[in-house]
PAGU-435214 format. One record per residue (C-alpha): residue number from 1; residue in three letters; x, y, z. Coordinates in steps of 0.1 Angstrom, whole numbers. Layout:
REM residues N
ATOM,k,r,east,north,up
ATOM,NUM,Ala,X,Y,Z
...
This chain:
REM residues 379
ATOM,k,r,east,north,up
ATOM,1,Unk,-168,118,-207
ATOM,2,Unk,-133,122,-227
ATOM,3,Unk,-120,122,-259
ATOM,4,Unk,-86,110,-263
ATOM,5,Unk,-67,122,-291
ATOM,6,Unk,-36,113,-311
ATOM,7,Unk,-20,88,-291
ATOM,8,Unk,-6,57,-307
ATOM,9,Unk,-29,23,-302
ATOM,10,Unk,-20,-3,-286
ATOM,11,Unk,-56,-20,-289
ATOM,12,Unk,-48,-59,-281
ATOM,13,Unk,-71,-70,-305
ATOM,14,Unk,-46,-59,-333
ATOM,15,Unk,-7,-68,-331
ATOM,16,Unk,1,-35,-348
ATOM,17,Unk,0,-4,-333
ATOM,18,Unk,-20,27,-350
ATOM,19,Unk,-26,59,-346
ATOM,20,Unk,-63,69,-334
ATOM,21,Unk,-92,83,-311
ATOM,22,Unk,-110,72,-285
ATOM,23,Unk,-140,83,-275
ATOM,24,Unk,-152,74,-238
ATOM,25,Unk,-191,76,-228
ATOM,26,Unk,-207,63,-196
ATOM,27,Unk,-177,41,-182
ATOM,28,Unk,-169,27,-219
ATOM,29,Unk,-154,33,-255
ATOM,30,Unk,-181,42,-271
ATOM,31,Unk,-159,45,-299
ATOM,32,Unk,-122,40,-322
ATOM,33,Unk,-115,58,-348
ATOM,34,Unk,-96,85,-369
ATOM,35,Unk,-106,127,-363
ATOM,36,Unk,-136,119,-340
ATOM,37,Unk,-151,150,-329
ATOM,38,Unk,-170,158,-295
ATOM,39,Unk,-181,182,-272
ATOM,40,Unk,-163,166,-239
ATOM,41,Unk,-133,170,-227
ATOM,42,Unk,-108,164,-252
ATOM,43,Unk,-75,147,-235
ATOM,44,Unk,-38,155,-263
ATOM,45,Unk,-21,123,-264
ATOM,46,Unk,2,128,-290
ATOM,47,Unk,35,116,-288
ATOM,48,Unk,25,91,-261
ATOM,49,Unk,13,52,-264
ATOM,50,Unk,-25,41,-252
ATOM,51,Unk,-28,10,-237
ATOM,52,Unk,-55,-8,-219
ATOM,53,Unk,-56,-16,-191
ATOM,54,Unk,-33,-38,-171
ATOM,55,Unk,-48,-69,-154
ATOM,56,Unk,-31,-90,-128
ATOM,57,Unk,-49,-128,-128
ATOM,58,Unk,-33,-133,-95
ATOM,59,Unk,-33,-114,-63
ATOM,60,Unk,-38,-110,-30
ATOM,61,Unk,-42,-70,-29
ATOM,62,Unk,-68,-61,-5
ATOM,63,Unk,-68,-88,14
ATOM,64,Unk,-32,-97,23
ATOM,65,Unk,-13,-69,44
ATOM,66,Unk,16,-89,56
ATOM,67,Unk,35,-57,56
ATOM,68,Unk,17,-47,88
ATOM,69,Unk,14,-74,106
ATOM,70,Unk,-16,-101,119
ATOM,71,Unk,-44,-73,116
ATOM,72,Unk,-41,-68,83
ATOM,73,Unk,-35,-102,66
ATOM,74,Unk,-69,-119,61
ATOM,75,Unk,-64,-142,30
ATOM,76,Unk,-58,-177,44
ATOM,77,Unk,-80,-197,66
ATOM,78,Unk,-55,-218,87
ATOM,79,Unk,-81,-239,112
ATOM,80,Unk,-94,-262,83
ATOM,81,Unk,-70,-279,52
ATOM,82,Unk,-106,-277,33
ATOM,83,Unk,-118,-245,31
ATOM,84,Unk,-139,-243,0
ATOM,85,Unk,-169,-222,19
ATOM,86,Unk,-148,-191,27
ATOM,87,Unk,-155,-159,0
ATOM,88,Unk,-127,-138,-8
ATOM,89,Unk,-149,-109,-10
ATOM,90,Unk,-151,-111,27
ATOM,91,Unk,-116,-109,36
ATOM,92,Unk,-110,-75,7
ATOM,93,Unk,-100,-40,19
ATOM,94,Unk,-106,-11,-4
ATOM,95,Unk,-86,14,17
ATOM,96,Unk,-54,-8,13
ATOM,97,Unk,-31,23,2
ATOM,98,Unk,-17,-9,-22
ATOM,99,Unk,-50,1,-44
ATOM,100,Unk,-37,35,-53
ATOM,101,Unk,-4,26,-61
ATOM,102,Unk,-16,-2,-86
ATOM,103,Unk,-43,17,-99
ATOM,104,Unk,-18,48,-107
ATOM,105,Unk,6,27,-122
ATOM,106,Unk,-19,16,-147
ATOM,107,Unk,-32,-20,-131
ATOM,108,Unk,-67,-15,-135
ATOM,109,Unk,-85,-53,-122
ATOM,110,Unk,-69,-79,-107
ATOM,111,Unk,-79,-113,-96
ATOM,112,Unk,-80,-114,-58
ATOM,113,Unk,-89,-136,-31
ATOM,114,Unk,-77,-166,-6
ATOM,115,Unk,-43,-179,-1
ATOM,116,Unk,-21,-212,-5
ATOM,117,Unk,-24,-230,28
ATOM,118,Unk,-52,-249,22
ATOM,119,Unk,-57,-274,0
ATOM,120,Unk,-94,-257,-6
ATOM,121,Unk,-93,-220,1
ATOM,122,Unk,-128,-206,-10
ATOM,123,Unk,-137,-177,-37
ATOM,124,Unk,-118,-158,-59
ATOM,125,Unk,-130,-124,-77
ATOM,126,Unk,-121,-97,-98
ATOM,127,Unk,-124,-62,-89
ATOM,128,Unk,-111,-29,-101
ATOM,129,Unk,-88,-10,-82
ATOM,130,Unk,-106,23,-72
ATOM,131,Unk,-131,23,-50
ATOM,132,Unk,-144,23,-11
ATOM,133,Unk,-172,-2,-12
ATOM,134,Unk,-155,-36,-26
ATOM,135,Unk,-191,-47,-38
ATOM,136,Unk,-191,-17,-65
ATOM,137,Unk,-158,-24,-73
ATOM,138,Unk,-166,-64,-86
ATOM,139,Unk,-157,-70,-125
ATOM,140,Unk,-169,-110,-118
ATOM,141,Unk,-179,-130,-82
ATOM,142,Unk,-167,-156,-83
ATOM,143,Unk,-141,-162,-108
ATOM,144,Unk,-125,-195,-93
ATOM,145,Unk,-119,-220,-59
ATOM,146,Unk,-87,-216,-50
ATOM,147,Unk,-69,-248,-42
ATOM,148,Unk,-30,-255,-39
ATOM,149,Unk,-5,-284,-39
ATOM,150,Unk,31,-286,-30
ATOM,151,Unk,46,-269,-1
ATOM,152,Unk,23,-244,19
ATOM,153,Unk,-1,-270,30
ATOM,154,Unk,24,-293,42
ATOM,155,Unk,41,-267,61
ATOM,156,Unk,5,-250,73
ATOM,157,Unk,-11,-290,88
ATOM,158,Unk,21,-313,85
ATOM,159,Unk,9,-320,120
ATOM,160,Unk,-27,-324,113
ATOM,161,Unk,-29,-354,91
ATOM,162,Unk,-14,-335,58
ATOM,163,Unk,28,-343,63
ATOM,164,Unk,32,-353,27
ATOM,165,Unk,17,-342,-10
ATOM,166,Unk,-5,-374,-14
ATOM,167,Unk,-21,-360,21
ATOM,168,Unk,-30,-327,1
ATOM,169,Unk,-43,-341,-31
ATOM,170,Unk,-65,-367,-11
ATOM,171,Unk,-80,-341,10
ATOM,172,Unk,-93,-323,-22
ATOM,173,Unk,-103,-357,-41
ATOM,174,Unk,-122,-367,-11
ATOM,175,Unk,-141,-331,-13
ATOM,176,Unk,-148,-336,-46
ATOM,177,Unk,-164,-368,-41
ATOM,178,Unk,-186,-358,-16
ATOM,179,Unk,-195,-325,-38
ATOM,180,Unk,-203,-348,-67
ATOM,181,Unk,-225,-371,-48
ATOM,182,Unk,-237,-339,-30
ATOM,183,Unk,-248,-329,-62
ATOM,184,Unk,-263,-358,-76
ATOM,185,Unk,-285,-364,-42
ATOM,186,Unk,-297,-327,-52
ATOM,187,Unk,-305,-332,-86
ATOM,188,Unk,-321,-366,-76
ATOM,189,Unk,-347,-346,-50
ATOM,190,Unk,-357,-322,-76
ATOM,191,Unk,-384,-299,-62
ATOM,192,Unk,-387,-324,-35
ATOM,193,Unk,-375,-308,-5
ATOM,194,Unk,-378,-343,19
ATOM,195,Unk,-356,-360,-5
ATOM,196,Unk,-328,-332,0
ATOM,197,Unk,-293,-342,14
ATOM,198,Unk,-286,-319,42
ATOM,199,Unk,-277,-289,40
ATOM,200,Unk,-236,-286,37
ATOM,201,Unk,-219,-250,34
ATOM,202,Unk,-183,-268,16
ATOM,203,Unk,-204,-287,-2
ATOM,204,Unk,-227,-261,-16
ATOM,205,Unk,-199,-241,-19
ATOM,206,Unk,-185,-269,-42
ATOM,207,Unk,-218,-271,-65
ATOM,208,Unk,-202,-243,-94
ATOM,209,Unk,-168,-266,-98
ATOM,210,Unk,-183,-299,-102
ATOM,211,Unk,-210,-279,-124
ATOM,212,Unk,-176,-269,-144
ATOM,213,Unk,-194,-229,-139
ATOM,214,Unk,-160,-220,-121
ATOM,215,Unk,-125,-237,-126
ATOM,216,Unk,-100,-245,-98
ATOM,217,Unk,-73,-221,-97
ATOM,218,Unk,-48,-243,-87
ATOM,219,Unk,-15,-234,-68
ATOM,220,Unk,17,-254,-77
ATOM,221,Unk,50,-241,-81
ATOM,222,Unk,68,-278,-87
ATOM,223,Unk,65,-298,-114
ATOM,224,Unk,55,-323,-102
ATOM,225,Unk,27,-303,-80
ATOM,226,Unk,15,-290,-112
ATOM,227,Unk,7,-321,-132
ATOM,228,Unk,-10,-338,-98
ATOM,229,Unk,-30,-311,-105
ATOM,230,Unk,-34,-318,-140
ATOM,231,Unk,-41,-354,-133
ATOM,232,Unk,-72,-343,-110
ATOM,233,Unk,-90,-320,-127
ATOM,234,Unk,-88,-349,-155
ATOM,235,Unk,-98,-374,-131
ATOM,236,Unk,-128,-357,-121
ATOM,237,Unk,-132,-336,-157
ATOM,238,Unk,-129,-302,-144
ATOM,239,Unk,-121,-264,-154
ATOM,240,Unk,-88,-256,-142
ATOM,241,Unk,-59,-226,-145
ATOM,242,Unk,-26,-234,-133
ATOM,243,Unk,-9,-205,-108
ATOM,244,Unk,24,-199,-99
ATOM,245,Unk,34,-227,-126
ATOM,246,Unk,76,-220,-117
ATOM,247,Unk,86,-251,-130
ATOM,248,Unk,64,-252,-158
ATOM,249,Unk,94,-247,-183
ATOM,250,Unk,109,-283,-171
ATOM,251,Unk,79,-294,-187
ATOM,252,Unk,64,-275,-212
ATOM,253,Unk,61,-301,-239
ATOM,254,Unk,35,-317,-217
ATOM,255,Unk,19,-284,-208
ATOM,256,Unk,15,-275,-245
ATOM,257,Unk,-6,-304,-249
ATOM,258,Unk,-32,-294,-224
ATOM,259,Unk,-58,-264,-223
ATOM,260,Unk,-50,-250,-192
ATOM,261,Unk,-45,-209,-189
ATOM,262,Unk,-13,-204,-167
ATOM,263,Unk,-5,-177,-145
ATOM,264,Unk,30,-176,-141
ATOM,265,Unk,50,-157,-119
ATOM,266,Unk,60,-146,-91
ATOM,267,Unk,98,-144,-101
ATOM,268,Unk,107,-111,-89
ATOM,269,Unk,115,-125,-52
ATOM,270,Unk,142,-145,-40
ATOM,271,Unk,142,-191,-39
ATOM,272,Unk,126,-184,-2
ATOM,273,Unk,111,-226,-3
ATOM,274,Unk,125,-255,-19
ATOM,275,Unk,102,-255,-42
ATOM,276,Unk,111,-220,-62
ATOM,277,Unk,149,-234,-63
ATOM,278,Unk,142,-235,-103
ATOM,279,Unk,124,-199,-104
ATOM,280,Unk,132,-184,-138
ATOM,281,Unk,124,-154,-154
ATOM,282,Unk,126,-179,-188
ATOM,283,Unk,95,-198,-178
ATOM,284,Unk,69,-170,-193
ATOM,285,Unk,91,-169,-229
ATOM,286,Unk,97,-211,-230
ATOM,287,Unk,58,-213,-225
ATOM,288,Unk,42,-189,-246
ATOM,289,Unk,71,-203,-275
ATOM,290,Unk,50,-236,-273
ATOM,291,Unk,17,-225,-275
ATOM,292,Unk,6,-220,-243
ATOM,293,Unk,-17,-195,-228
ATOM,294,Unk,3,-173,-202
ATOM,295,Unk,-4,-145,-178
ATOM,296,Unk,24,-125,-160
ATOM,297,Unk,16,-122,-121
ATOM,298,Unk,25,-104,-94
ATOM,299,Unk,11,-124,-63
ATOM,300,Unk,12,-94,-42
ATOM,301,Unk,22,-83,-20
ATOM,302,Unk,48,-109,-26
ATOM,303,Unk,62,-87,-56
ATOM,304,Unk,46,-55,-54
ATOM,305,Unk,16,-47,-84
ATOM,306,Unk,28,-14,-89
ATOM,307,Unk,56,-33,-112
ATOM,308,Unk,40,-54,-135
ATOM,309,Unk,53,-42,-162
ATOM,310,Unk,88,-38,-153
ATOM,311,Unk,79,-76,-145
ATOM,312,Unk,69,-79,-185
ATOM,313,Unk,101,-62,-195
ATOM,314,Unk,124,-87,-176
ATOM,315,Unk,103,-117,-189
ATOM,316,Unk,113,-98,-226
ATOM,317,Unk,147,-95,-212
ATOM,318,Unk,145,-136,-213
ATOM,319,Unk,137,-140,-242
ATOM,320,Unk,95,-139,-243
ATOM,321,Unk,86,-122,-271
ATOM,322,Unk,71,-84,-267
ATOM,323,Unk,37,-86,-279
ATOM,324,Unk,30,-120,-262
ATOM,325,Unk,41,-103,-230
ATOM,326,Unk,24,-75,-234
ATOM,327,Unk,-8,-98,-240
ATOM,328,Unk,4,-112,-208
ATOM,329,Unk,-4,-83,-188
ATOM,330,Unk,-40,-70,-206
ATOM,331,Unk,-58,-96,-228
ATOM,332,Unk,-46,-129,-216
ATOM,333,Unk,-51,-123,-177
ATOM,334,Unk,-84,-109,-187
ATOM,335,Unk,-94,-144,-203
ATOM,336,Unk,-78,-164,-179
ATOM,337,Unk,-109,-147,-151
ATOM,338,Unk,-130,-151,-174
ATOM,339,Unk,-137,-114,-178
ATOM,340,Unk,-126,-107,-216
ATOM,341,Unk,-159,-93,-223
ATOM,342,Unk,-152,-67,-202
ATOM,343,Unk,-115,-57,-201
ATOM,344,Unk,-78,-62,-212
ATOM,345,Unk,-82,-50,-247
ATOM,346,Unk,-93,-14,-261
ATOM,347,Unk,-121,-21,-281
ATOM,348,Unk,-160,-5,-284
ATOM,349,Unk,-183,-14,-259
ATOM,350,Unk,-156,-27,-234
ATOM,351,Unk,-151,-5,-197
ATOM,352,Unk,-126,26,-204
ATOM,353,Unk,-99,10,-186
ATOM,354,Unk,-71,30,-203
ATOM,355,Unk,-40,37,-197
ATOM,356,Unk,-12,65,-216
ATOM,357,Unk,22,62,-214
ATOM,358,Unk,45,80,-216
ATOM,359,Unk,78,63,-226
ATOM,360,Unk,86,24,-235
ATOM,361,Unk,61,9,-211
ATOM,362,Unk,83,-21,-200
ATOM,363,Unk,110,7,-187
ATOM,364,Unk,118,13,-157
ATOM,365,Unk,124,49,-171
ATOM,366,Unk,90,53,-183
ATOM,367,Unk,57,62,-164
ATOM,368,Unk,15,62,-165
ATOM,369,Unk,12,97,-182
ATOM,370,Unk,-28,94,-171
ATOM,371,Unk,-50,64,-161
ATOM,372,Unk,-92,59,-165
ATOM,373,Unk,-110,33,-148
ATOM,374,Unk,-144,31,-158
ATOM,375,Unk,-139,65,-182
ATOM,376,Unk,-129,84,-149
ATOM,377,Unk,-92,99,-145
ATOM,378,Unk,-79,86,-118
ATOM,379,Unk,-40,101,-124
């Protein structure tokens, strides 16, 4: 239990920063407001900024440690193109050492879970960042079925029937025809168990997307990867985000005409595949100008989470305006897994996720002053 005093607001629910309290009970602001009074500890703030906070929609922290090797990268599935049955919380590590540094520089939840080489991957979830049991550490499971387009599946089975991107998209078209029929053959049975298809783990596993209870999260870096994607989740009249979305300023009038929540980003690495040639640090700025709904992402460990930020400040740097990116790394990440009710914006009743810093938070000058996650001081 904390009170924190002084600090300047930065609430996301208001554009305008403002000078208040917070008071934290039980894991959550319990309250906002001006001279609040209480017997806990009493945390001086003054002359710093509070911030929620951050959320990265998607990562592959826990589960990905390419950085040492086979024994600790567990995030794709590489045996079967359609992979729709595998669970991301399966595959996550608590004691990454990754955890700590995100969770000291402020990154409070991400979005974690399967890789890009199959066109189906399986789960996504969200999950804080402290923690040694990952099931205590869950925000939302699941938040999304991973699937992806473009260049990672071709590569991963371009000799097992899957050389070109048609091959991709109809591998995940034919899954979601036998999921809807799947379904329908379930609902037809009722109570009736004689009537029931068999039993079929990708299938069951694709009963929340064609129930539109979970969206695809759908990998595509190209334009033209992103608007197959576009077309399917049309053709089929499902939920869908857009990830990675590099080449999404090429076509961002078209973009601005859908309802799709884009995660943008990586940008902080170097044009390794074809597919990145048109990587931009404009794409975030161009998009959120026309209207669209845009998250700033790290993909770790492919750019490292401790930097988010710094990754906000270059995309300001570009052009993107500062509020929108700073909604880019709290609010709009948050709704983008489906866990606004929860986190990315200081507000009563939500988790004390909060964060106090201590300079201009997209500087590289600047640092996390403190940290809570769930009301707890973590730095």
């Amino acid at each position: 239990m904390v009170l924190i005093k002084n600090g300047l607001i930065h609430d996301l629910e208001n554009r305008e920063p403002y000078h208040a309290d917070i008071l934290v009970k039980d894991g959550k602001i319990a309250d906002i407001g001006l001279d609040l009074s209480d017997d806990n500890e009493i945390y001086d703030a003054k002359g710093m900024d509070v911030y929620p906070g951050m959320v990265d929609a998607h990562s592959h922290l826990g589960v990905s440690g390419t950085a040492i090797g086979f024994e600790g990268s567990d995030y794709n599935e590489v045996g079967d193109i359609c992979s729709p049955q595998m669970r991301g919380i399966d595959s996550v590590n608590p004691f990454d050492p990754a955890f700590k540094d995100a969770a000291k520089a402020g990154v409070t939840t991400v979005a974690t879970g399967p890789g890009s080489a199959d066109a189906l991957g399986g789960t996504w979830l969200a999950i804080k960042t402290t923690g040694i049991c990952v099931d205590e550490m869950v925000v939302k499971d699941p938040i999304a079925m991973k699937c992806a387009f473009g260049e990672n599946p071709k590569r991963v089975y371009k000799d097992r029937g899957n050389f070109a991107r048609m091959s991709t998209a109809a591998h995940l078209r034919e899954m979601l025809f036998k999921a809807f029929e799947y379904a329908r053959k379930k609902e037809a049975a009722g109570d009736d168990i004689t009537k029931m298809p068999p039993f079929d783990m990708k299938l069951e596993s694709l009963l929340p997307v064609v129930r539109k209870e979970i969206p695809l999260k759908a990998h595509a870096h190209q334009a033209n990867d992103i608007l197959t994607a576009v077309r399917i989740a049309k053709e089929f009249d499902l939920k869908m985000t857009l990830e990675h979305v590099t080449e999404g300023h090429l076509i961002a009038d078209i973009l601005a005409k859908t309802d799709y929540m884009m995660a943008v980003g990586p940008a902080f690495t170097a044009a390794t595949k074809f597919e990145l040639k048109n990587k931009s640090w404009t794409t975030p700025g161009i998009l959120s100008a026309k209207g669209c709904h845009v998250s700033l992402v790290t993909d770790h460990p492919f750019s490292l989470e401790e930097y988010l930020p710094v990754y906000a400040g270059l995309a300001v740097k570009a052009g993107m305006d500062e509020y929108e990116a700073l909604k880019a790394i709290t609010i709009n990440p948050a709704r983008h897994i489906g866990c606004e009710d929860r986190i990315g914006s200081l507000k009563k009743g939500k988790d004390a996720d909060i964060m106090i810093w201590n300079g201009p938070l997209f500087s590289v000058e600047s640092d996390a002053e403190a940290v809570f996650i769930n009301g707890e001081l973590i730095r």
